[in-house]
N, C-alpha and C positions, 0 to 999 in steps of 0.2 A: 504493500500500500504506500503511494506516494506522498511525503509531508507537504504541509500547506509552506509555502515560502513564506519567508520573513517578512518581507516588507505588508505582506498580506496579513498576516497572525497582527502585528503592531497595526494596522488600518484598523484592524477590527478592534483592536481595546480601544482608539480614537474614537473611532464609532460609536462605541459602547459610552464614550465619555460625553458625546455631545446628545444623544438619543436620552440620556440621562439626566441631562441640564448642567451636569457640571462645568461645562462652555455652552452659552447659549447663544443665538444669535446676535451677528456682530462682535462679540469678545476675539481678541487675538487667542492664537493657540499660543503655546510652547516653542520657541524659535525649533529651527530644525538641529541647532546643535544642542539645544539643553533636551529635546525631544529625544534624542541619540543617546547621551549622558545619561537620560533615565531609564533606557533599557538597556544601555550596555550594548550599544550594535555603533557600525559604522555611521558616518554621515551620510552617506550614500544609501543607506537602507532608508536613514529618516527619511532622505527626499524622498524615495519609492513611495514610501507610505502615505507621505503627506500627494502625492502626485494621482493614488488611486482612490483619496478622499478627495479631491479637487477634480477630477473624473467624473465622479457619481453627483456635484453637483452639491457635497457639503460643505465644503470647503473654497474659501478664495484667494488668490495669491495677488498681494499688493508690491508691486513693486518698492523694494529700499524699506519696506515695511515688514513683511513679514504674512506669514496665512491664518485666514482668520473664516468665523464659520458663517458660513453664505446666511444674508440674507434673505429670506423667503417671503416672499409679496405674490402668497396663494391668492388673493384679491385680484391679480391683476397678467397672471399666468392663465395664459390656455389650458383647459383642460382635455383631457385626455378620451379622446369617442372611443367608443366600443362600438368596429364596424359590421357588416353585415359578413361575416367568414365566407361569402360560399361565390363556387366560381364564376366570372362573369366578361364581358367583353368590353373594351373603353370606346366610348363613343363620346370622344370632345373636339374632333376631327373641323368642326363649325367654328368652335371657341379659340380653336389655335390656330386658324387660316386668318379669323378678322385680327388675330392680335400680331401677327407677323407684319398685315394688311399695312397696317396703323405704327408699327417698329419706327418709321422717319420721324413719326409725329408728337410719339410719347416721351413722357420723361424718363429722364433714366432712371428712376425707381421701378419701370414695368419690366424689365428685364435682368439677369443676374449676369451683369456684363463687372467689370473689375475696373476701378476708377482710372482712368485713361491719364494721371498724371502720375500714378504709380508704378505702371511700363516702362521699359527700357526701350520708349521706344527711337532714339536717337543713335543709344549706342548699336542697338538691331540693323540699323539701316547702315550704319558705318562698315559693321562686320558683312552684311549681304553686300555693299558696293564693291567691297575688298575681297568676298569670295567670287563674285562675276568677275571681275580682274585678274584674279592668281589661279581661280580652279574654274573656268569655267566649262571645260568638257564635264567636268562632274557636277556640277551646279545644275547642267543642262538635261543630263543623260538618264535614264531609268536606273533606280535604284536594287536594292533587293528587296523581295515582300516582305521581310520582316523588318527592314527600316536599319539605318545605316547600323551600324557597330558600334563607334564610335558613342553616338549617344544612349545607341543602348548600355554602354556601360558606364555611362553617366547615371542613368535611372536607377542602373541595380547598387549603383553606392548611394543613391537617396534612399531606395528602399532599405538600407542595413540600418539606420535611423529609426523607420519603419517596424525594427525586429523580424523582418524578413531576409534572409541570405538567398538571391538569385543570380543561376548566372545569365549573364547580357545572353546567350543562348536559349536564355528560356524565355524574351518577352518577346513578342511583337508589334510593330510599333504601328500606329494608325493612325485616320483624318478624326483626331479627339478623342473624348472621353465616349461620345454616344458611338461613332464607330465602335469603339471597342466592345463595348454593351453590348450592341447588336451580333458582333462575329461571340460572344461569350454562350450569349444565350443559342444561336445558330447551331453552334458544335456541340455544345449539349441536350439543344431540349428539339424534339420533332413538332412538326405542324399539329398541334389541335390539344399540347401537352397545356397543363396546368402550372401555373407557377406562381410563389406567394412572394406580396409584396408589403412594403408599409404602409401604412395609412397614418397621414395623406404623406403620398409619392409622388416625388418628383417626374411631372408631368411625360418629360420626354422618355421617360421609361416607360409610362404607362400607354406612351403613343406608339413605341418600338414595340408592344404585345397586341398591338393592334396590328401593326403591320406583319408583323410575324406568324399573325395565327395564335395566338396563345390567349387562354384566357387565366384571370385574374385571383386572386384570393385575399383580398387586405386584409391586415393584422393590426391591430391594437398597437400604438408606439405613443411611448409616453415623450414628454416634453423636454426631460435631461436627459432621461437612461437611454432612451431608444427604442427600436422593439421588445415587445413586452415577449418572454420567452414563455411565461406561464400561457397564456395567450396563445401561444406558436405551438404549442406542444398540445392542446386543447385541439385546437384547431387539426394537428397533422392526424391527431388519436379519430376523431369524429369522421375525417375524410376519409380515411383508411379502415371505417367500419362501414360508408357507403359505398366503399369499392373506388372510391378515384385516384387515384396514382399520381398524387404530384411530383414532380419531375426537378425542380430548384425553386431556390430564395434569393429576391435582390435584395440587397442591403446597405444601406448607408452608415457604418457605426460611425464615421468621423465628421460629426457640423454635417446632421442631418440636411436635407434640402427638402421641405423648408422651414423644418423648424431649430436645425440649429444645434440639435441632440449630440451626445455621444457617448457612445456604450463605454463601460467600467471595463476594464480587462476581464475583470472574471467574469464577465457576461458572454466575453467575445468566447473565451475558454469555452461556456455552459453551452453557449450559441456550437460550436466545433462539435464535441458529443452530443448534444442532440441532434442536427446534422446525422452524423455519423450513425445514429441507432434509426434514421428514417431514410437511412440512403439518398441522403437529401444533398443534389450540391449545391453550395455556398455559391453567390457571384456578386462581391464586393465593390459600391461606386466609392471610390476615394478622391474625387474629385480636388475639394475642401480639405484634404486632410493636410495640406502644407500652411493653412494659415489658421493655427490655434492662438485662443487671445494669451492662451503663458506660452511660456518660450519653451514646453515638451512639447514635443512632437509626439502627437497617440499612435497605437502600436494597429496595425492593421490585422483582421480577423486572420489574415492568413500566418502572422505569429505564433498562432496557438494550432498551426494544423503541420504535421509532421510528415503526411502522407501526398499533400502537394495536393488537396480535391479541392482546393478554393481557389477560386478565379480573380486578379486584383486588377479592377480598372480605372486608371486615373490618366491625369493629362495635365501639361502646362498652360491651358485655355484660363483660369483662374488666377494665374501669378504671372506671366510672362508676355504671352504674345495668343491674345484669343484667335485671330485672325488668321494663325500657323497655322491653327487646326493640330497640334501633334499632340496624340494622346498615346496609351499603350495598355497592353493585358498581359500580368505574368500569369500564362495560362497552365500550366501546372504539368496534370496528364492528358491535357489538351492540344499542348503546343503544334503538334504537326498537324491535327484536323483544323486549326485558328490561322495559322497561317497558311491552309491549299486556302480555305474559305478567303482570306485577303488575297490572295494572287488570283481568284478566280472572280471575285468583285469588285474592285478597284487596281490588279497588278500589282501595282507598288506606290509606297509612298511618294512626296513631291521632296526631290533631293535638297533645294536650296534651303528650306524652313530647315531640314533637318540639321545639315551643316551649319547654318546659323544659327541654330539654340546649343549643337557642343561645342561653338567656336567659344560663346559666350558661357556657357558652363565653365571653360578651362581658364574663362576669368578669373574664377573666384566672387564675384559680385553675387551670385544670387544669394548666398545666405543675411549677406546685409540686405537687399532688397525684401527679403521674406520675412526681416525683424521690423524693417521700417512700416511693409502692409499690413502686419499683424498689430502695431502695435494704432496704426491711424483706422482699422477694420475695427479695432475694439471699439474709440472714441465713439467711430461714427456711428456703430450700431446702439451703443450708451444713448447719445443726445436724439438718435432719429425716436428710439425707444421712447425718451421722456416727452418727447415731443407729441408722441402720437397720446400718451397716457394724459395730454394736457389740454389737446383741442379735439379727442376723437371722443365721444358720448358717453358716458358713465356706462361703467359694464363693461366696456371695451377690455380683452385683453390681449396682451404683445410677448412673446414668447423672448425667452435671456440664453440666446446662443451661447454657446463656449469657445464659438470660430466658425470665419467664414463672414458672408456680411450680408444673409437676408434675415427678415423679421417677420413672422407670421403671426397674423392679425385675426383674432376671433373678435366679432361684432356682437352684438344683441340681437334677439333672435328678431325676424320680422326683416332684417338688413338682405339684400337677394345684391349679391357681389357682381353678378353678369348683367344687371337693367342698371346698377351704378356705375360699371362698366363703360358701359355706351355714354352713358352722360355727363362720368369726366375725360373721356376721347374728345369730347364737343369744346368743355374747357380746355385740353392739351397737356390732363393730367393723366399718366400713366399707372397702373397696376395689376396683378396678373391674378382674375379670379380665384378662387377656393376652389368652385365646380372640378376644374381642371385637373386638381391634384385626387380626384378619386376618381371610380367608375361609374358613381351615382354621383347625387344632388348630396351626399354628407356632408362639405365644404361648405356650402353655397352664401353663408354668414361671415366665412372667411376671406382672407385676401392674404398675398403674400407683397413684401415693398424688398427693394433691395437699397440700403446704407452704405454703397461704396462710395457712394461722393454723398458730401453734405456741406449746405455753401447755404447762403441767404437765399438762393432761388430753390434751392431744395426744400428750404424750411416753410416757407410761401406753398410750395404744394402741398405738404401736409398739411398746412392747415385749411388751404382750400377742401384738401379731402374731408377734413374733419366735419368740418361745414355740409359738405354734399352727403357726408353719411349719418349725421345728424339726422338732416333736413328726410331724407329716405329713412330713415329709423323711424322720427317721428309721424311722418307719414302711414307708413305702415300700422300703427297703433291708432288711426282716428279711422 
């Protein structure tokens, strides 16, 4: 029988200490070194521990200050739906044609685009003008389908971060994050399979099981932890006593989209064996998982899996260059059916982006770039947050990401997010319905806003929103 780790054993008498009231909300804890000192373990453990209570959402780390125990403002936090478990098809194919329609017109809150003053995008152009000059047969020429080398082994030393060890042989590289999604779910799941997702999910996964053929299962996910596993185990137990074969799970543990979430390690762990006893596989969006508001980087699900059945799909469309398109799959025991699938749908990737993001990798700039987005993603999501808690209707609640920089808005009931829609399109204010992130109408009081930029004109459309959603709340009740 394997022992529980340290830094976990000491979580849990923390745990034990704040569940208890002997620190209660807002009290600093124990520095991490007097916290070490009193169990006799390195400092390095304390972090660990204080790092797996600041995970779950008890804990908060203040910079030059010290970690202290999360305030909780249940008043004004989304709560947690209990969705309809059983399989179903996405039909929002309407909602997301008018909102691409409207993309020139909206503000950049309708979209999860990445503040445009944050980009490298000066030094990108320098290093692109200098590769068409020096390499330009290779800049020009077809690459191989799994995407140059070079940055693939850029990726597999971010992933070591990560807690994953891959070799640059095992990923292949693709046009983003949703490519990759798409070739994940292709080599695993067949036409007509079932596959369980979050609730509420990030839309363009739920538009990729549309197009794919597959139908739907949402699960229960709570507003820090993520998906709720009691929940997923309910759910796999009931499906597999009507005979339906579900086939895989998407999942976001790192800065849910869109609420911001991120699962505890030992969740990601419990998440791995339960998997495993339903022959379920894993296929991880990590999109978010490079811009946490502390400065640990969370460990991705496929950490805790040994056997290589988790699929890990992220991209530099969030922190670097949306516009590259270069995203990637460490696809596990998939890798050679992931990449015939890319050579036989797109050939190959586009060589100059690729070149140009390990030109600039072998900078060294991006870990400063990812301190400075992480630390201006916090702010902005802080002030858009209070902001919305100030001019949006009593009732209103705004969900407290951990990383990443959207905010998901639950309204008062009566609130219908797609006829409010239309009518701040007309104003020239942007945001991305609730409907969208489920297979039904469960959303539909909700909205999602993105905080990557926030300026005086930013702050002006919240509170026009406010106003509009006001004005339709109150409405709805006469």
């Amino acid at each position: 029988m394997s022992r529980t780790p340290l830094p976990q054993v000491l979580a849990a008498r923390a745990r034990d200490l704040i569940r208890s009231h002997v620190y209660r909300a807002g009290d600093r804890m124990p520095s991490v070194r007097e916290f070490s000192r009193m169990h006799g373990v390195a400092v390095s453990t304390g972090v660990e521990a204080y790092r797996i209570l600041e995970a779950e959402g008890l804990l908060q780390a203040r910079p030059k200050s010290g970690y202290y125990v999360r305030l909780r403002q249940a008043s004004s936090e989304p709560i947690a739906t209990e969705p309809v478990s059983i399989p179903a098809h996405y039909t929002r194919a309407e909602v997301l044609t008018a909102m691409e329609r409207n993309r020139g017109l909206l503000h950049a809150m309708a979209f999860a685009t990445p503040n445009p003053a944050l980009l490298p995008t000066r030094r990108l152009a320098y290093i692109t003008s200098r590769i068409l000059r020096d390499r330009p047969e290779e800049a020009m020429n077809y690459s191989h389908p799994a995407g140059l080398r070079e940055l693939r082994e850029h990726i597999a030393q971010r992933m070591v971060l990560a807690g994953v060890a891959v070799s640059p042989d095992d990923l292949v590289l693709t046009n983003g994050c949703q490519e990759a999604m798409a070739l994940a779910l292709r080599a695993t799941c067949e036409p007509g399979s079932t596959v369980l997702v979050e609730s509420p999910c990030f839309y363009g996964v739920l538009q990729l099981m549309q197009v794919l053929g597959y139908r739907c299962v949402p699960l229960k996910t709570d507003p820090h932890l993520g998906l709720s596993l009691e929940w997923t185990e309910a759910t796999l137990r009931r499906l597999k006593e009507d005979g339906e074969r579900v086939r895989a799970l998407v999942v976001v543990p790192n800065f849910h989209n869109p609420l911001g979430s991120q699962m505890p390690d030992t969740r990601k762990a419990q998440l791995v064996e339960l998997a495993a006893r339903y022959n379920l596989i894993l296929i991880e969006d990590d999109a978010y998982g490079e811009l946490a508001f502390s400065d640990h980087r969370p460990r991705l699900i496929r950490a805790f899996d040994p056997e290589g059945a988790v699929l890990s799909c992220g991209s530099f469309s969030k922190t670097l260059a949306p516009g590259f398109r270069v995203g990637w799959v460490a696809a596990g025991r998939w890798r050679t059916a992931i990449e015939q699938l890319k050579l036989a749908l797109s050939l190959c990737n586009p060589s100059m982006t690729h070149l140009a993001l390990a030109d600039y990798l072998d900078s060294g700039f991006y870990d400063g770039l990812l301190r400075k987005s992480r630390r201006v993603y916090r702010e902005h999501t802080h002030l858009m947050r209070q902001h919305i808690l100030t001019h949006f209707p009593v009732g209103t609640r705004v969900s407290t990401p951990a990383g990443g920089f959207v905010l998901w808005v639950q309204l008062p009931a009566g609130f219908d997010s797609v006829a409010a829609y239309n009518e701040a399109v007309q104003a020239g204010i942007g945001f991305t319905p609730g409907t969208l992130f489920s297979t039904d109408d469960t959303y539909r009081n909700c909205l999602r806003l993105s905080a990557a930029t926030w300026n005086e004109t930013v702050a002006a459309a919240v509170r026009r929103l406010g106003h509009l959603v006001a004005s339709q709340t109150a409405a709805s009740r006469n």
